[in-house]
C-alpha positions in Angstrom: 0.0 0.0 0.0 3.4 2.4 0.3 3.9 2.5 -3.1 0.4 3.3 -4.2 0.1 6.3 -2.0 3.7 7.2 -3.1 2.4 7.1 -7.1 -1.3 8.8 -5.9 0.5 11.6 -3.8 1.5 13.8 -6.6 -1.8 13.9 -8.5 -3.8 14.4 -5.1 -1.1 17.7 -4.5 -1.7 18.9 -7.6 -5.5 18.4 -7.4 -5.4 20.6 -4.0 -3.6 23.6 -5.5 -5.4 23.9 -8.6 -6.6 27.5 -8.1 -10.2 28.3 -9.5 -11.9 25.7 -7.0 -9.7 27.5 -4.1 -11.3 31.2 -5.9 -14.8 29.2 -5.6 -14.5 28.5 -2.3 -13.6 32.1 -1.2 -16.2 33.3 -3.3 -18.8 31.0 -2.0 -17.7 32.0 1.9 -18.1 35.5 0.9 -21.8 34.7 0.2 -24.4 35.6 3.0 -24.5 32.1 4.0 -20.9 31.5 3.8 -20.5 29.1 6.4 -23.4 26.7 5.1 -22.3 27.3 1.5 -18.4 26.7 2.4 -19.5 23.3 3.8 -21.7 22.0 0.7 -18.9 23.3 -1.1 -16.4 21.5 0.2 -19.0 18.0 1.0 -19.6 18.1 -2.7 -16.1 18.5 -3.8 -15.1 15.0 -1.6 -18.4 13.0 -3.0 -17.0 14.5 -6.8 -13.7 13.4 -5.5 -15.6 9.7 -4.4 -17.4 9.2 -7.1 -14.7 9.2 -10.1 -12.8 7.3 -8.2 -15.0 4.8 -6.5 -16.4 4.6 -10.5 -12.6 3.8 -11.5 -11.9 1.5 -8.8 -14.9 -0.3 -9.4 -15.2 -1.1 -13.4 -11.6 -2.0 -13.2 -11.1 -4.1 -10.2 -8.0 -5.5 -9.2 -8.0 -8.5 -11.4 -8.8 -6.6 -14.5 -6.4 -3.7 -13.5 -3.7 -6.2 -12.0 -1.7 -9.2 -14.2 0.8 -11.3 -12.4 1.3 -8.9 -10.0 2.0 -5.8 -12.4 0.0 -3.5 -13.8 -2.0 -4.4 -16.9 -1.7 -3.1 -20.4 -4.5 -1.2 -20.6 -3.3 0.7 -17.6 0.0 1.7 -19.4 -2.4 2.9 -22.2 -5.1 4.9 -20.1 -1.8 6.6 -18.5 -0.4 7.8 -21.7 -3.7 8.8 -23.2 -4.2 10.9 -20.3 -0.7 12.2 -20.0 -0.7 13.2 -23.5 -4.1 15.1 -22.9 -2.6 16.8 -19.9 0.8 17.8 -21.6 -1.0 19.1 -24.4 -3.1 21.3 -22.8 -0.8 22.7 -20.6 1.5 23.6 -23.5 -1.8 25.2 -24.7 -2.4 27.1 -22.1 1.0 28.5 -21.3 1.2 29.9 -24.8 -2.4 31.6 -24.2 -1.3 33.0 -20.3 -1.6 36.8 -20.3 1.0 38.3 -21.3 0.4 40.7 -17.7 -1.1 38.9 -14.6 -3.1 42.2 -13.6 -4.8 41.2 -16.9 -6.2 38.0 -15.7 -9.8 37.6 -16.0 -12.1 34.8 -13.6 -14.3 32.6 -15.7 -18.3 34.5 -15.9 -20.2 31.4 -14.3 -18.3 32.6 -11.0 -20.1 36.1 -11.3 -22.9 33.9 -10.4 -21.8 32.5 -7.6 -23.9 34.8 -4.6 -26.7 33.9 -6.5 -26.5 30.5 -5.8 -28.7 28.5 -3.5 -27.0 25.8 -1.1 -28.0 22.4 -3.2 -26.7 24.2 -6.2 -23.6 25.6 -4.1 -23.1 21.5 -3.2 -23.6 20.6 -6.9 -21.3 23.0 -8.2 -18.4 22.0 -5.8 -19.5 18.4 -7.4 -18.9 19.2 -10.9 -15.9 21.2 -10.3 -14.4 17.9 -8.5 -16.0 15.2 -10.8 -16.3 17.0 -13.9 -13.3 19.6 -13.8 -11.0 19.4 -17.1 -8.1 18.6 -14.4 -9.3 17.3 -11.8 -11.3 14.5 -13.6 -8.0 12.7 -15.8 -5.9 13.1 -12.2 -8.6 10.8 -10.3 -8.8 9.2 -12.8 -5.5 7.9 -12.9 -5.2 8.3 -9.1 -8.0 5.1 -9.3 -6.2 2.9 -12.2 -3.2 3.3 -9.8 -5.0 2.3 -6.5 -6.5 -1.0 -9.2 -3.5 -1.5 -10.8 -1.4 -2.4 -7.4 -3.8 -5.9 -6.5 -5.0 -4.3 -3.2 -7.3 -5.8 -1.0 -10.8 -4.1 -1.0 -9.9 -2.1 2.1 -6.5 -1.4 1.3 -7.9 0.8 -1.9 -10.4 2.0 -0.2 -8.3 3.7 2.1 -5.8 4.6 -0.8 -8.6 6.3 -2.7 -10.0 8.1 1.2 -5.7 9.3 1.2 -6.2 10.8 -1.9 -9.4 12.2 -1.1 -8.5 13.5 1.9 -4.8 15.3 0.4 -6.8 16.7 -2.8 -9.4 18.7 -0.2 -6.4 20.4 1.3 -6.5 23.6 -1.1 -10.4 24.1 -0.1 -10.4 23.0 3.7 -7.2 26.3 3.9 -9.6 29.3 3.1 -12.5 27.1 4.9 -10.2 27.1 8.0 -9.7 30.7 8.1 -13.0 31.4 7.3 -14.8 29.4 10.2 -12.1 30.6 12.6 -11.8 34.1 12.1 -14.9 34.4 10.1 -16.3 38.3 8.7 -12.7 39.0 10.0 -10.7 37.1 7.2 -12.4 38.7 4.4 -9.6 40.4 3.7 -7.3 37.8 3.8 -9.1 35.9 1.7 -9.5 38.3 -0.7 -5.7 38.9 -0.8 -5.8 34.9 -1.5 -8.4 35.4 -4.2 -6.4 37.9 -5.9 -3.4 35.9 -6.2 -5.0 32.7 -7.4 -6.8 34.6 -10.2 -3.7 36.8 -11.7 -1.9 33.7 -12.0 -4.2 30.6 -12.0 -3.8 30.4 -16.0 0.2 30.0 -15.4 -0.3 27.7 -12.2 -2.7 25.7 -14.7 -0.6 25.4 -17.2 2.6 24.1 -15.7 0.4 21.5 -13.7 -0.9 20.0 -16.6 2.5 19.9 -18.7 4.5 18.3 -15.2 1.5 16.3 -14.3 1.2 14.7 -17.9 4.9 14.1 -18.2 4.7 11.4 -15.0 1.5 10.2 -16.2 3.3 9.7 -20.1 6.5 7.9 -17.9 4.5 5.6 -16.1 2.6 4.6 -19.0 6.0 4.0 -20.4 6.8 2.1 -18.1 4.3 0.2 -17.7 3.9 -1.3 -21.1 7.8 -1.5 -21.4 8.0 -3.9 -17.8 
């Protein structure tokens, strides 16, 4: 079980610090039901979190994900599919950064964001989890990891709850501050949400491109065992 939380580590980092979740929770706390919304936010992002996982973990199992105690081809594949996605994009979007990080602009659904009743708040803390251009190939590979290692049931259960737990990090830090200091860290949230948005494009970017390299080198190796 060592190793497997040594390969899921990295993609459950970089699914904490990917920033426009992090600017959707601060948004969502600075709503007039902050605490409630900040709490459906973050419960929605874990069962997002759960569900692509749990899906993953499920349909491939440990005998179909597992041969002779080493990953199975198909696992070598889905990594370098995914790894070539990720790289790709990420080259994409470091050639389309701004040019000037004052220049950044947030995506318009977030302009809707106070207007947002609580299931929807717990839905859209879903989707950005389950459904997230990111997020979504990073669980995804998280789970054919967890499959491909022959784990007991439990053992990749609590593999899968590691990862879970690591890639909530980046929303349970404004969370924190929020229910602790509450109206009072406003403004240190907002210095937070500033960051994240001038350079969330850049932060993006180089995720993908490092985050598809490992996944295109364990594919590699994989097939080539």
């Amino acid at each position: 079980m060592g190793q497997v939380l040594g390969d899921i580590l990295g993609f459950a980092a970089a699914v904490a610090v990917s920033p426009l979740p992090i600017i959707a929770m601060i948004l969502v706390l600075a709503t007039p039901r902050g605490r409630l919304n900040g709490l459906l936010f973050a419960a929605g992002w874990v069962v997002g979190l759960c569900v692509v996982g749990g899906v993953v973990l499920a349909i491939a199992g440990p005998e179909g994900a597992s041969s002779g105690g080493r990953p199975a081809t198909w696992v070598g594949c889905l990594k370098l599919a995914l790894g070539s996605l990720l790289a790709l994009f990420g080259a994409r979007l470091w050639r389309r950064r701004p040019t000037d990080a004052s220049e950044a602009k947030l995506p318009k659904w977030m302009a809707t964001i106070d207007r947002l009743t609580p299931p929807k708040v717990f839905g859209l803390g879903l989707a950005l989890a389950a459904l997230n251009a990111k997020n979504a190939p990073l669980t995804i590979a998280a789970g054919a990891s967890i499959a491909a290692a022959g784990l007991p049931a439990g053992q990749q259960i609590a593999s899968l709850a590691v990862f879970v737990l690591i890639g909530t990090l980046g929303l349970l830090a404004p969370l924190g501050v929020f229910l602790v200091g509450g109206d009072r860290a406003r403004s240190t949230l907002g210095g937070w949400k500033d960051r994240a948005a001038r350079h969330n494009v850049a932060v993006m970017a180089v995720l993908f491109f490092v985050m598809g390299l490992k996944l295109l080198g364990d594919g590699i190796a994989v097939l080539t065992a």
